[in-house]
C-alpha positions in Angstrom: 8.1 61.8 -44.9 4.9 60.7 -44.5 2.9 57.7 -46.8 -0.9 57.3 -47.3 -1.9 53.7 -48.4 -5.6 53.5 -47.0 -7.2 56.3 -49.2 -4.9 56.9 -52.1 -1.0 56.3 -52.7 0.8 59.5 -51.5 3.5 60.7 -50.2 4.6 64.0 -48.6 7.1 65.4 -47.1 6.1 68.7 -44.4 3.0 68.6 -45.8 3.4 68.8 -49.3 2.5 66.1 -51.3 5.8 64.7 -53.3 5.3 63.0 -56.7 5.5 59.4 -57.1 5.0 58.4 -60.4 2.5 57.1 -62.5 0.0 54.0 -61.8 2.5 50.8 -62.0 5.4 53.3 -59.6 2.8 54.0 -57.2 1.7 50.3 -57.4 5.3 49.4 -56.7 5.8 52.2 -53.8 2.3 50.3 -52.3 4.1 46.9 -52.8 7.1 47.9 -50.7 5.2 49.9 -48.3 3.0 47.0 -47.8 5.8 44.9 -47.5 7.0 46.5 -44.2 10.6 45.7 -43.2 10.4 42.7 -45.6 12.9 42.9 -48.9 10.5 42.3 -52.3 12.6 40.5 -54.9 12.5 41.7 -58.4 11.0 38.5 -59.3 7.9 39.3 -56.7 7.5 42.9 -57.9 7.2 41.8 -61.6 4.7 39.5 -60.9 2.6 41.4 -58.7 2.5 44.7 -61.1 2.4 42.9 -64.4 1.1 39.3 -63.6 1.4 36.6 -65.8 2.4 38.4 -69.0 5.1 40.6 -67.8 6.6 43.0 -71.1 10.6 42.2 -71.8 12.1 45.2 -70.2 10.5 45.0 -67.0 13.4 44.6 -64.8 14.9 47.7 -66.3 11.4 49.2 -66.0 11.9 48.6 -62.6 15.2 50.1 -62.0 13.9 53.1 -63.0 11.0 53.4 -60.9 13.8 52.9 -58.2 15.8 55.6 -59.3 12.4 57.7 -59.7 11.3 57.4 -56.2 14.7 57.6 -54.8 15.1 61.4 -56.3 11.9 62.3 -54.9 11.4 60.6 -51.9 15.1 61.2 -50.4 16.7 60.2 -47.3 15.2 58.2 -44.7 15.7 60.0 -40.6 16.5 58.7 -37.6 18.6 55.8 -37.0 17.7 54.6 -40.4 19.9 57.5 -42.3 20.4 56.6 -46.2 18.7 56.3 -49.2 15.0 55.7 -48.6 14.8 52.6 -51.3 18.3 50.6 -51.2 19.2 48.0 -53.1 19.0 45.2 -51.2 20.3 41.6 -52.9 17.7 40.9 -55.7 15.3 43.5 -54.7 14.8 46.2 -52.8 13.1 47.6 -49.7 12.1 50.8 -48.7 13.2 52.5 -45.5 10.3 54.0 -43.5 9.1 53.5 -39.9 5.6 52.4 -38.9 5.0 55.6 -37.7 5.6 57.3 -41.2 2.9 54.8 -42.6 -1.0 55.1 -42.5 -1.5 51.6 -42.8 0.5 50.9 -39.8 -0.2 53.3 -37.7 -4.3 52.0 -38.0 -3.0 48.5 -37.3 -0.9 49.4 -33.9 -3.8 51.5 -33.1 -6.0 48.0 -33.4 -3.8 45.9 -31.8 -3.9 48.1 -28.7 -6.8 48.4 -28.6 -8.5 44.6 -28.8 -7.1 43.3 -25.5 -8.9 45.9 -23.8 -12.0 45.3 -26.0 -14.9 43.6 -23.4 -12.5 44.1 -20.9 -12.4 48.0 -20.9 -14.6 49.2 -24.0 -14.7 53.2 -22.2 -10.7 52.5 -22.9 -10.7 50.6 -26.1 -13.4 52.9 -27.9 -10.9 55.8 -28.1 -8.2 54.2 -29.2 -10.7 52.1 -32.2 -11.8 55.5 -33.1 -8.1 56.9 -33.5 -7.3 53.6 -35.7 -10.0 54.5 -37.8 -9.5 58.5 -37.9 -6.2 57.2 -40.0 -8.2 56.2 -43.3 -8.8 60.0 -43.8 -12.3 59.6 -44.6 -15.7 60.8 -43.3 -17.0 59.5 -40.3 -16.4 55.5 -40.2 -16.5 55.0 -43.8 -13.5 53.1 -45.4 -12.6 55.0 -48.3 -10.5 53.0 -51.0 -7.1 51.8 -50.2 -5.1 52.0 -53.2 -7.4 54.1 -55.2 -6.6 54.1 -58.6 -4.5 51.1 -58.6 -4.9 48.3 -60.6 -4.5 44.1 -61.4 -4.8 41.7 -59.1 -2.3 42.2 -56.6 -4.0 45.8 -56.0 -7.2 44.3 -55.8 -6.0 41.4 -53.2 -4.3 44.3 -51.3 -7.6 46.4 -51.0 -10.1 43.6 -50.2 -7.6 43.1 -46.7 -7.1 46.5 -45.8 -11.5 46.9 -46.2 -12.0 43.9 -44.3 -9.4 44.7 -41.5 -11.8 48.2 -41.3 -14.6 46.5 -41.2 -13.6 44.7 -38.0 -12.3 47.6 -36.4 -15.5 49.4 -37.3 -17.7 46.2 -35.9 -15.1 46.0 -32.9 -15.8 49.7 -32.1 -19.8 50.2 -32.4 -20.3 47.1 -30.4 -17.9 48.3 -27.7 -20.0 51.5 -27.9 -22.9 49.7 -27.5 -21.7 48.2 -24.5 -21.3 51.4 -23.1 -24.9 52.6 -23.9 -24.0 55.2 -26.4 -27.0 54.0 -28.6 -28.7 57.0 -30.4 -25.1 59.0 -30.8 -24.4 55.6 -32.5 -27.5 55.5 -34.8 -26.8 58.1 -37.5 -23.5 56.7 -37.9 -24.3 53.2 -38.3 -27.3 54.4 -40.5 -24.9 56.0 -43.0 -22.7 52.8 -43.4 -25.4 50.2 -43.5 -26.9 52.3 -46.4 -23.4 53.4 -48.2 -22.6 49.8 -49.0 -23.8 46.7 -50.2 -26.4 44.9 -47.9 -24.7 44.3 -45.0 -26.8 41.7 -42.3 -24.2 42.4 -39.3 -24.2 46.0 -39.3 -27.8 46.2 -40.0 -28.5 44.2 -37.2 -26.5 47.0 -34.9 -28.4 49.5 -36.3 -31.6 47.6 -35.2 -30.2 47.3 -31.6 -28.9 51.0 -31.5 -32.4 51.7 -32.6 -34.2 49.5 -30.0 -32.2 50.2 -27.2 -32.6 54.1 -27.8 -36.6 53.6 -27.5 -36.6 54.2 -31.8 -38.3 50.7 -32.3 -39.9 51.2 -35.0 -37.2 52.4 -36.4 -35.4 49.2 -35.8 -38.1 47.5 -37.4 -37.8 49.8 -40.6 -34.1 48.9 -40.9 -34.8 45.3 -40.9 -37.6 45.6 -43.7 -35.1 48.1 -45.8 -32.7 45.3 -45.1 -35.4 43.1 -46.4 -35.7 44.9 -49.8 -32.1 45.1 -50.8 -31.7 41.7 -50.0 -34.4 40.3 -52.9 -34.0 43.2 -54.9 -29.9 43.0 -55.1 -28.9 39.6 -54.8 -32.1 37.8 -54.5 -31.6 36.5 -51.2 -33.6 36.8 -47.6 -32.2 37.9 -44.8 -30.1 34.9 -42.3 -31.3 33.1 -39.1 -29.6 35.6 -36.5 -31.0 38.7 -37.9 -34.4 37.0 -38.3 -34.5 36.3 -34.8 -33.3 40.1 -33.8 -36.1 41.0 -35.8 -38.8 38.7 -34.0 -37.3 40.0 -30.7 -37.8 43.3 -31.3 -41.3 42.6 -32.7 -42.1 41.0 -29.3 -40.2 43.9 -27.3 -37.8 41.4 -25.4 -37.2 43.1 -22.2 -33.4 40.9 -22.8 -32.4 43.0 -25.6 -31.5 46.0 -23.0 -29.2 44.3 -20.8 -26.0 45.7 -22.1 -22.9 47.3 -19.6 -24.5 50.8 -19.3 -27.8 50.7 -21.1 -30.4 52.7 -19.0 -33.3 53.4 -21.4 -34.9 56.8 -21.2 -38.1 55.6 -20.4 -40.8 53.0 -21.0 -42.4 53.5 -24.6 -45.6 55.3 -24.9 -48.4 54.8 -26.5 -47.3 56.4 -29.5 -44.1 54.4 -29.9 -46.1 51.2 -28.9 -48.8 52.1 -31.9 -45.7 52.8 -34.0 -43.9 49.3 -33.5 -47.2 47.8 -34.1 -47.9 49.5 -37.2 -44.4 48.6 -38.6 -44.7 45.1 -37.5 -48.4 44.7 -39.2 -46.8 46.4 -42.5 -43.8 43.4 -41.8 -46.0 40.5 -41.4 -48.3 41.4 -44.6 -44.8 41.6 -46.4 -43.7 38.3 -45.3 -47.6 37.0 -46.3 -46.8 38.6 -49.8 -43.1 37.0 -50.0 -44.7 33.8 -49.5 -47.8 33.9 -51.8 -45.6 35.5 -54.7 -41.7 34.1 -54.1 
């Protein structure tokens, strides 16, 4: 049996997906699942799928999402052999191993992989890369954990799982910028930065990806897309470190190459150089016009 958390709520068994229920069973599946080895009280599991206004016959609502999930999920293997979802005191607990478990299996893959991170990126950027192959999803995008799920212990659930992503995913690029890997790197960041909200960190990789691959002007163009999202979604201007990235690249720091493995392809030429200064005239009469009309 094997159970996806990070892009759904599923379960199959040899490939075949096995029903689970409707919304509030698959909630309480995720809640056990998410749970680990832990046992979730029947107290905890009416509170986190109904909240604060739980109907009267929850608790026998409950006991028959247990029976549900036992007829279709089964028997656990290995040295756990039994029913799947015991009983267990006021609650239950549901018998899988890590390895059965999406979740889990990113999070091992994580944890092996951050001691080695700075230490041994050519090592560490594999084993990122399988972590975040286990979300399902294309390229490094995040996908929804828990998709279709609802209330707030859903929600609180969803907002950790994206955020533990996002670190692998900032973990990863800037291990693979360590290595030099910098205009393999661009398309991908480019298709994150832009998928989601304004985002100044992983903008400001794409600007260095962009940089170090002799794309400068590029880099520059992120920055003032960055820029424009910015006022036009939340009315805000871009922070102090990403300014100063900016005003580095503007001034072509020679520092902003030394990186474990950067070699650039060459110096720029004149093209690039007219480029960069064509973008950073178009950026300073857009900061003039920020300031005359805030």
């Amino acid at each position: 049996m094997q159970f996806r958390l990070l892009n759904g709520v599923e379960a199959y068994r040899d490939g075949v997906r096995v029903y689970v229920g409707d919304r509030k069973q698959r909630l309480m599946l995720a809640l056990l699942l998410l749970a680990g080895t832990r046992p979730v009280t029947m107290e905890e599991l009416i509170d986190k799928i109904w909240g604060a206004e739980p109907i009267n016959s929850a608790r026998k609502v409950i006991q028959h999402y247990a029976s549900d999930l036992r007829a279709h999920l089964g028997h656990s293997s290995g040295p756990k052999l039994g029913d799947m979802l015991p009983k267990y005191q006021n609650g239950y607990r549901l018998l899988a191993d890590r390895n059965q478990v999406d979740v889990y299996r990113f999070r091992d893959l994580v944890n092996e992989a951050r001691p080695l991170i700075g230490r041994d990126d050519a090592q560490a950027v594999p084993i990122l890369r399988d972590a975040l192959r286990q979300w399902g999803t294309r390229g490094l995008r995040p996908g929804e954990p828990l998709s279709g799920l609802t209330g707030q212990s859903a929600a609180n659930a969803r907002a950790k799982l994206q955020a533990e992503h996002r670190a692998a995913v900032i973990d990863c690029l800037e291990a693979e910028l360590r290595l030099g890997h910098h205009a393999l790197l661009v398309p991908e960041i480019l298709d994150l930065a832009t998928a989601g909200p304004p985002d100044e960190q992983l903008t400001g990789l794409l600007m260095l990806a962009c940089h170090r691959a002799g794309r400068p002007a590029e880099a520059l163009g992120a920055f003032a897309a960055l820029r424009k999202r910015l006022a036009d979604e939340l009315g805000a201007d871009p922070g102090a470190e990403i300014e100063r990235l900016h005003q580095r690249i503007l001034s072509q720091d020679p520092a902003l190459g030394d990186s474990p493995g950067f070699a650039p392809s060459g110096a720029p030429g004149e093209a690039d150089k007219s480029a960069v200064r064509r973008v950073a005239e178009a950026a300073r009469k857009g900061d003039a016009k920020h300031r005359d009309n805030p």
